[in-house]
N, C-alpha and C positions, 0 to 999 in steps of 0.2 A: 504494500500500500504506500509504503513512502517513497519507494522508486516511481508510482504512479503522477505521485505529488509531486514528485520532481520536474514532473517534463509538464506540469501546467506554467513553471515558470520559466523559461527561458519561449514557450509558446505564446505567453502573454505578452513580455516582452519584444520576440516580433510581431507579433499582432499588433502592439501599440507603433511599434516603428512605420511599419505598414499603412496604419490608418494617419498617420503624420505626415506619409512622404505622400498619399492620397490627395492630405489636406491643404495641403503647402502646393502640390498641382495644379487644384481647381482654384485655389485663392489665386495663384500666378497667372494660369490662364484667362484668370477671370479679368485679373487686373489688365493682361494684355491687349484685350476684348475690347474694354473700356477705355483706354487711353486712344487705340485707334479709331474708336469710337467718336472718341472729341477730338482726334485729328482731324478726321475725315467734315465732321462737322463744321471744325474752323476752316477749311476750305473751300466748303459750301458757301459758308457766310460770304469770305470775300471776294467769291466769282460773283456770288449774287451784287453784291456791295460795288465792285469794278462793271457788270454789266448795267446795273442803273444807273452810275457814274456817265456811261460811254452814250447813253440814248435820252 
C-alpha cells in the first residue's frame, strides 16, 4: 500500500506541471490573439482616418 502511495506523488506532481504549461499556452496564445487584434484595428483606424483625409 505505501508503494501505491508513492506513485500518487510524483503523478500529481506532473499532472500539476502539465496543467501549468496548458495554462501558460492558452494565456500566451491568448495574449497573442489580442494584441494582433488591436494591431490590426489601429490600422483600420488610420486607413479609415487617411481615406477621409484624401476625399
Amino acid at each position: 500500500m505505501a508503494y501505491l502511495a508513492g506513485e500518487w506523488v510524483p503523478a500529481w506532481l506532473w499532472m500539476s506541471m502539465a496543467f501549468l504549461v496548458a495554462t501558460l499556452g492558452v494565456v500566451g496564445l491568448g495574449w497573442w490573439v489580442l494584441r494582433g487584434d488591436a494591431r490590426n484595428r489601429a490600422v483600420e483606424e488610420s486607413l479609415e482616418t487617411e481615406a477621409a483625409e484624401h476625399h
